[in-house]
C-alpha positions as CSV (number, residue, x, y, z in Angstrom):
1,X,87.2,81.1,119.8
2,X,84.1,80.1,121.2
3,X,80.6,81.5,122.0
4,X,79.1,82.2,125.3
5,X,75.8,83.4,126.1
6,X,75.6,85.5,129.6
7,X,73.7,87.6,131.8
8,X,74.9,89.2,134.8
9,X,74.7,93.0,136.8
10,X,77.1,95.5,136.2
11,X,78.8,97.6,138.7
12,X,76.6,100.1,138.1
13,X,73.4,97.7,138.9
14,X,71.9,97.4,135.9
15,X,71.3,94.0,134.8
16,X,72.4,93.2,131.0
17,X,72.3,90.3,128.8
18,X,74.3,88.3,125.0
19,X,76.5,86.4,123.4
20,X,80.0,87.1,123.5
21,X,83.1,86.0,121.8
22,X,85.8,84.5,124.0
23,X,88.9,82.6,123.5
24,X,88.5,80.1,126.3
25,X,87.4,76.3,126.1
26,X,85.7,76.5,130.1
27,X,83.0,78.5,131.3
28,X,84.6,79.5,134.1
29,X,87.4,81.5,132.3
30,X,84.4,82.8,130.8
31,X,83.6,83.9,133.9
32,X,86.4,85.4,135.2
33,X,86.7,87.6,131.8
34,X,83.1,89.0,132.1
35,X,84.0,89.9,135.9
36,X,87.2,91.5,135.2
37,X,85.6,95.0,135.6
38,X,83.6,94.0,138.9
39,X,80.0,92.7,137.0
40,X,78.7,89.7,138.6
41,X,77.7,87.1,137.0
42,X,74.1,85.6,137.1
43,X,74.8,82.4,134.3
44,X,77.2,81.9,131.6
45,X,76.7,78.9,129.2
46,X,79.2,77.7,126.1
47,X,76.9,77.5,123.1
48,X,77.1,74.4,121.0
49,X,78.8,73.7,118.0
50,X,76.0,74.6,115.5
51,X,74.7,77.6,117.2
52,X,78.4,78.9,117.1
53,X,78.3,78.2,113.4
54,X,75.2,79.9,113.0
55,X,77.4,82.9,114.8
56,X,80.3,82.7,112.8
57,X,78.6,82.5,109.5
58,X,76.4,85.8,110.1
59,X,79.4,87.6,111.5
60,X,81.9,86.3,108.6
61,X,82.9,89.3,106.4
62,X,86.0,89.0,103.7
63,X,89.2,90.6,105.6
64,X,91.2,92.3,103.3
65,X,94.4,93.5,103.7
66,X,94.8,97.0,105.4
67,X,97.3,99.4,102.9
68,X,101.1,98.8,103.9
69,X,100.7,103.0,104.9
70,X,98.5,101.6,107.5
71,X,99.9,99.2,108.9
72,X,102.9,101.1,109.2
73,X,100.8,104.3,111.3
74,X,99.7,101.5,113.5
75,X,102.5,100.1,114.6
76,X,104.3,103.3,115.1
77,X,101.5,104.3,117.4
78,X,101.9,101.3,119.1
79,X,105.8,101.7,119.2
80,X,105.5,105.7,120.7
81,X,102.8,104.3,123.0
82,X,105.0,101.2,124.7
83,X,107.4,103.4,124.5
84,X,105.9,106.0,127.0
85,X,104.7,103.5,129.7
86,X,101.4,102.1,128.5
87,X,100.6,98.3,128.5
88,X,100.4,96.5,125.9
89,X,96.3,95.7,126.0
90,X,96.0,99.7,126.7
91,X,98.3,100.4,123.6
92,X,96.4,97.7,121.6
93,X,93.0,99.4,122.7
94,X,93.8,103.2,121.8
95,X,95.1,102.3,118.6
96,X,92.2,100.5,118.0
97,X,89.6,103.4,119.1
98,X,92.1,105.7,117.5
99,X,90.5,104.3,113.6
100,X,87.7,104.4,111.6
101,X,87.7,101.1,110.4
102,X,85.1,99.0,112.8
103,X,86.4,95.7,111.2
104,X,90.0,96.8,112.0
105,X,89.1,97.4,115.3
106,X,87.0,94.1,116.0
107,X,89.7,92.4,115.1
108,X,92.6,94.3,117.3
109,X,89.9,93.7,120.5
110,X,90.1,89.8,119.1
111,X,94.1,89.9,119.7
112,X,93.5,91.7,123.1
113,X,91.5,88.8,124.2
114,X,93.9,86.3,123.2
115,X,96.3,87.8,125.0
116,X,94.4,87.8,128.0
117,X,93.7,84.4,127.5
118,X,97.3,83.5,127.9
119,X,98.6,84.0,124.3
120,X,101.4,86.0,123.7
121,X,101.2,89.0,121.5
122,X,103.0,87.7,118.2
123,X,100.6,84.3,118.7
124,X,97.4,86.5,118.6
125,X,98.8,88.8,115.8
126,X,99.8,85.8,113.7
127,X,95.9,84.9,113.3
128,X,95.8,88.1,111.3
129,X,97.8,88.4,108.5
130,X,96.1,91.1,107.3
131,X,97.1,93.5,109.8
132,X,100.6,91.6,110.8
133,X,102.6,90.7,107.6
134,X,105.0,87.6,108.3
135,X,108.0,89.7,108.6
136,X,106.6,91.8,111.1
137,X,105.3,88.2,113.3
138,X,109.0,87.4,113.3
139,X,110.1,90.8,114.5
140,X,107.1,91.1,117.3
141,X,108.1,87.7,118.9
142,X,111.9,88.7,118.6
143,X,110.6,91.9,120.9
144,X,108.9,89.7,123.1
145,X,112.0,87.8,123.4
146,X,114.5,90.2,124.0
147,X,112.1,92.8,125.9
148,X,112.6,95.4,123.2
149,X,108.9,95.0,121.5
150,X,108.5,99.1,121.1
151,X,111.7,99.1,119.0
152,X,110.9,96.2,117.1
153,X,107.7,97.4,116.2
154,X,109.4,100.6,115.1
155,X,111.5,98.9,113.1
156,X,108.8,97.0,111.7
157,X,107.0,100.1,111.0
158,X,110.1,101.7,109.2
159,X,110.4,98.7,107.0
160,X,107.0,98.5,105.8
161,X,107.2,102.3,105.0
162,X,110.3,101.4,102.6
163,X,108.7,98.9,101.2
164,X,105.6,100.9,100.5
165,X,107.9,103.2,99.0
166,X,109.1,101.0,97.0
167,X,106.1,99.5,95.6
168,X,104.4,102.6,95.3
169,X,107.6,103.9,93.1
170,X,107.4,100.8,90.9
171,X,103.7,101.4,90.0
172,X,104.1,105.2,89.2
173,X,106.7,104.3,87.1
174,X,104.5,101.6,85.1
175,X,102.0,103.5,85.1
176,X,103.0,106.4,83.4
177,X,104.1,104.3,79.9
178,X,100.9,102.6,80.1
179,X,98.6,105.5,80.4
180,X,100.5,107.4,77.5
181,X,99.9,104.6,75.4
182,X,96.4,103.8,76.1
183,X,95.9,107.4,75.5
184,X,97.3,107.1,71.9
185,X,95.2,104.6,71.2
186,X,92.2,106.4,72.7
187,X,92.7,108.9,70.3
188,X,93.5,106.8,67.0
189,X,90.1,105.2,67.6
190,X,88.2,108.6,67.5
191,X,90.1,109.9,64.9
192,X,88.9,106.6,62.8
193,X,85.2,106.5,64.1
194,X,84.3,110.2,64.0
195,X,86.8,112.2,62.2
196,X,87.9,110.1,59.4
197,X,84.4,109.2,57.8
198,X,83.1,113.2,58.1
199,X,86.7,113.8,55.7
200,X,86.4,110.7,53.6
201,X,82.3,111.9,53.0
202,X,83.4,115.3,51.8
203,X,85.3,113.7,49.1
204,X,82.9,111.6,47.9
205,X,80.5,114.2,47.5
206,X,83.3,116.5,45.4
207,X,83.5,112.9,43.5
208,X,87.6,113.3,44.3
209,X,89.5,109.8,43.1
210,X,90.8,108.5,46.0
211,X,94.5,107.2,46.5
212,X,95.5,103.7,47.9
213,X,96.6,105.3,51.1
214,X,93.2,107.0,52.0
215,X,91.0,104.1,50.7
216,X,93.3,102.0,53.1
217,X,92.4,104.5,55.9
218,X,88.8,104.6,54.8
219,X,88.3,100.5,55.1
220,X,90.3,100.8,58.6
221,X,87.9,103.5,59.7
222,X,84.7,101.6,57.9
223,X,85.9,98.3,60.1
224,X,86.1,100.4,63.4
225,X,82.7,102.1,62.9
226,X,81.2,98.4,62.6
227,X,83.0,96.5,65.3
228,X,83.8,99.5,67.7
229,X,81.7,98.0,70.8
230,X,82.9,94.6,70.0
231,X,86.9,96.4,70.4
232,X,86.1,98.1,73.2
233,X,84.1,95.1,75.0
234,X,87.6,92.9,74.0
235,X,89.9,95.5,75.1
236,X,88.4,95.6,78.5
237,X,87.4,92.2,79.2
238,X,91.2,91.1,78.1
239,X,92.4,93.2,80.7
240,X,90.2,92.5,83.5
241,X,90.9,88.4,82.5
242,X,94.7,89.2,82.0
243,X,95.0,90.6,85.6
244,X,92.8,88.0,87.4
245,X,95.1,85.4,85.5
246,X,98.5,86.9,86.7
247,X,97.4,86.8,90.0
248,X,96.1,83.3,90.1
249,X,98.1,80.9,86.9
250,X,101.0,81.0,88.6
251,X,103.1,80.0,84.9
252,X,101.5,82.6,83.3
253,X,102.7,85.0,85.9
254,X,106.2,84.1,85.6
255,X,105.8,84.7,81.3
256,X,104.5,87.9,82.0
257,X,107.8,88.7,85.0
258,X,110.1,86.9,82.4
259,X,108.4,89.4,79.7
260,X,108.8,92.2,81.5
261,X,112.7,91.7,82.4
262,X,112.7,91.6,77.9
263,X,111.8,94.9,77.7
264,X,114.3,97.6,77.7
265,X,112.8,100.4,79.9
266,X,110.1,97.6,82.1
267,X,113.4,95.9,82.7
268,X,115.2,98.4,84.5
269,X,112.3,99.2,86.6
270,X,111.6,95.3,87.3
271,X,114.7,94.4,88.1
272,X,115.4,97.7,90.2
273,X,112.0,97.0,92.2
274,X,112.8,93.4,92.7
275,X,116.5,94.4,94.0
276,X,115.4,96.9,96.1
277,X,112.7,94.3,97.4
278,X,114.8,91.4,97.8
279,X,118.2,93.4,99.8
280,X,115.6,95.9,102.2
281,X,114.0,91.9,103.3
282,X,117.3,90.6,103.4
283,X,119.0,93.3,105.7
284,X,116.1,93.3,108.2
285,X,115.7,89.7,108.4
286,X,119.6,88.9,108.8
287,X,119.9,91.7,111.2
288,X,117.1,90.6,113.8
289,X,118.8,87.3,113.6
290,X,116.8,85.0,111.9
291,X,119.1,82.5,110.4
292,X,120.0,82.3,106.8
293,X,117.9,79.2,105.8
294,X,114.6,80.5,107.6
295,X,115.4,84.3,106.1
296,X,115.3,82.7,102.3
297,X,111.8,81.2,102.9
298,X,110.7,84.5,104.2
299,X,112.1,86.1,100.9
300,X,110.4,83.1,98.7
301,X,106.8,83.9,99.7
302,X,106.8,87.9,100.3
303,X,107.8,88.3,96.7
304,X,105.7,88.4,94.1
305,X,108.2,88.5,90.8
306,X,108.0,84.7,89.9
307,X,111.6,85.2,87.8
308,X,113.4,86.5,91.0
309,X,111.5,83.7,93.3
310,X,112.5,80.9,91.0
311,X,116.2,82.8,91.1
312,X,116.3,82.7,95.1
313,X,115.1,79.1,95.2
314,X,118.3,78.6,93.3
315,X,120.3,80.4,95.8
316,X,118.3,78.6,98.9
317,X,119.8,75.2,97.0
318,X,123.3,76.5,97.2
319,X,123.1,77.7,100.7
320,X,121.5,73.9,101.7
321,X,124.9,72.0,100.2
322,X,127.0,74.5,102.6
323,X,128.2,77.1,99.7
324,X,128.6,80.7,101.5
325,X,126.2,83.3,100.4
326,X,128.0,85.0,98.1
327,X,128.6,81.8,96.3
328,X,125.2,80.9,96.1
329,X,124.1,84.4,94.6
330,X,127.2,84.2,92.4
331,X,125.8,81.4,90.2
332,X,122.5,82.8,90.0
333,X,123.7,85.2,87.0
334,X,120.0,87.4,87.3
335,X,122.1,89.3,90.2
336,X,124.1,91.8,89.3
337,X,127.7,92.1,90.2
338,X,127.8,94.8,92.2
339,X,125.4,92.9,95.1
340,X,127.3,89.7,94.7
341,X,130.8,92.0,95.8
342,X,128.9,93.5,98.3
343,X,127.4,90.6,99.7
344,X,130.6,88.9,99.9
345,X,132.2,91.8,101.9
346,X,129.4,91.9,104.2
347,X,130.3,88.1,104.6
348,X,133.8,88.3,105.5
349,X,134.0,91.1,107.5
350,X,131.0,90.4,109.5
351,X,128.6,93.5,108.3
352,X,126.0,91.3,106.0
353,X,123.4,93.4,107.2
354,X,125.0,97.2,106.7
355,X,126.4,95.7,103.4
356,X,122.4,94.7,102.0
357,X,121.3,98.2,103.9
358,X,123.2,100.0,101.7
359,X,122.2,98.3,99.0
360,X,119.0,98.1,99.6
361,X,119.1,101.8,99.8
362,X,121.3,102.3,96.3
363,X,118.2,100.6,94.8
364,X,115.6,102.4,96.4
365,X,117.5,105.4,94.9
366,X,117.9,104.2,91.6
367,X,114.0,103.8,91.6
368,X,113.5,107.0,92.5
369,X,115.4,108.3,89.9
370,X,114.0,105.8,87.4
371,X,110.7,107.4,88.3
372,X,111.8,111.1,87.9
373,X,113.0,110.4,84.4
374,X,111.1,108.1,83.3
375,X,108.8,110.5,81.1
376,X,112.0,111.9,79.6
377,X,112.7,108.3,78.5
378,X,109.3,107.8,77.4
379,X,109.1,111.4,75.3
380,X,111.3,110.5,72.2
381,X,109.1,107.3,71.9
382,X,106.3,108.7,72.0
383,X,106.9,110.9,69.7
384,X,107.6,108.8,67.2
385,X,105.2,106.1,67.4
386,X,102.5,109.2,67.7
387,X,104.1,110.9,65.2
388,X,104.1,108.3,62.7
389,X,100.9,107.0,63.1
390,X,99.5,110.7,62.6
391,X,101.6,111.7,59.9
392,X,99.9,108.4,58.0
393,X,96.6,109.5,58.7
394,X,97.1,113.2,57.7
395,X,98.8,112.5,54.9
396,X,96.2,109.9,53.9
397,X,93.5,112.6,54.7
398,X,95.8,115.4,52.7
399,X,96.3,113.9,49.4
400,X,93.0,114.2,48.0
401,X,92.5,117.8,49.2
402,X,96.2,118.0,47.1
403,X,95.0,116.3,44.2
404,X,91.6,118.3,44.2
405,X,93.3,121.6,44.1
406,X,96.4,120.4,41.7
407,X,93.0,119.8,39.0
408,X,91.2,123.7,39.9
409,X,95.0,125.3,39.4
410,X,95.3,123.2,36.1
411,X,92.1,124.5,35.1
């Protein structure tokens, strides 16, 4: 992209004047774009290199990457739109007018551009990976090849809604164990910086002799009172350093995946996730015909489970010494049974991709009702560990007041 500073007169007369952004190397393609809509131009002139870094360093802004729900309303617009007659730049344009995001649509006018520079669409789209995901670059040029882009882009649209699904499912169910416990211990440390001491004051004022397990209790709450900011601060910061870890030490990452796949209930919703993750890829990639080798790199980098990438690295070493697909899963023992046998009849009779569809889809269900029960599961657990830890401090709290009224009765 380059910068070039113009002035010409508009159809309408008027004469106007800046600096535009174009994708061409020559002025005169500069010229032809500016008097596509019948302006005539008065000079154009390329800017040099560092007023066009000048340029490019005011308008650089941090692109992040749109929500997976977005990108999927995007290109089913796109899709419905092909679809009923428009052209591609015309599609590209109202879905871009259609948003409120003006760096979403700066960058869609971008891709329109390069396409009218002579790049074809899945060129321009691959210079923004945060709109166009690499899965969805590989089924945009395989539109573009076989002159089906509208149901390609509907397909990519469908699979990105799945996977949102999917992701979405996986959080929800994390999330609900974690925010039960964190609650718990929300409500320990009250009970030990306000409620304790007000108790544990009464009895010192009755002059009541104190048993082990409340004096225990009172040095617990006496420690809390006295480092509570210093907790909280550690509590928070270890969190905040914990996730900014995971997502850039790549080994601690794959501890935390490995840890995860340890425990009992995060195990099933891991490894269900990751399943689900790993087949929906699979049966899109196979079944737009991107060869084995190529769909295994795909699969690599678009998960994030370290465990299960290591695992399909494995597999991808298998498939390169000329083992069949089912063989190569087959040693990897992190896969279950069930999609090894599946895999392998998908193999031999030819319907690889309806064979990881419906697994993909088993998984996706599994998930779902992983997420449905997963408070049930959680209930009995919580229950104890809560009631436990409550029944300590109660009882703790309760013995004195026992002991103090066992002495008036005796009296």
């Amino acid at each position: 992209m380059n910068y070039f500073r113009y002035k010409l007169i508009e159809p309408s007369g008027e004469v106007s004047s800046g600096i535009a952004k174009f994708p061409y190397k020559e002025v005169m393609s500069a010229i032809s774009h500016l008097e596509r809509d019948g302006s005539t131009t008065i000079y154009v002139k390329k800017l040099g290199r560092f007023s066009s870094f000048i340029l490019e360093l005011g308008s650089f802004r941090l692109r992040k990457k749109l929500p997976r729900s977005f990108q999927a309303e995007f290109l089913n617009n796109l899709s419905l739109m092909l679809r009923s007659g428009m052209t591609l730049n015309t599609a590209l344009e109202e879905a871009a007018a259609s948003t409120d995001r003006p760096e979403f649509e700066a960058s869609v006018r971008d891709i329109i551009m390069n396409i009218q520079a002579g790049a074809s669409f899945s060129e321009a789209a691959e210079k923004y990976p945060a709109i166009f995901p690499r899965t969805v670059i590989h089924l945009i040029r395989l539109g573009e090849e076989t002159g089906k882009l509208d149901r390609t882009l509907m397909d990519a649209s469908e699979h990105l809604k799945r996977i949102q699904t999917i992701v979405s499912d996986t959080k929800q169910a994390l999330l609900y164990p974690s925010f039960v416990f964190v609650a718990m211990g929300g409500g320990l440390l009250f009970w030990f910086y306000y409620v304790v001491p007000k108790i544990v004051s009464l009895f010192k004022e009755m002059d009541v002799t104190l048993p082990g397990l409340t004096v225990f209790l009172l040095r617990l709450s006496e420690f809390v009172r006295s480092n509570i900011l210093t907790m909280v601060t550690g509590i928070v910061l270890g969190f905040f350093f914990m996730v900014a870890f995971y997502r850039r030490n790549r080994r601690f990452r794959k501890f935390m995946d490995a840890l995860l796949l340890k425990i009992p209930i995060a195990r099933s919703i891991t490894s269900a996730s990751a399943l689900a993750f790993i087949s929906e890829y699979f049966s899109l990639l196979i079944n737009v015909g991107i060869d084995i080798m190529r769909t295994m790199d795909i699969l690599k980098t678009s998960i994030r489970n370290e465990v299960y990438r290591e695992k399909l690295e494995e597999v991808r070493s298998g498939l390169t010494k000329g083992e069949g697909i089912a063989d190569s899963f087959k040693k990897v023992p992190i896969f279950p049974s069930f999609v090894v046998r599946m895999i392998n009849v998908g193999e031999q009779s030819g319907t690889l991709p309806e064979q990881l569809s419906y697994i993909a889809d088993d998984y996706r269900n599994k998930l779902s009702i992983l997420v449905a029960t997963i408070g049930k599961m959680i209930e009995p657990v919580v229950l104890v560990v809560a009631g436990a830890m409550f029944a300590i401090i109660v009882g703790g709290l309760f013995l004195p007041i026992y002991d103090l009224v066992s002495k008036v009765s005796g009296r």
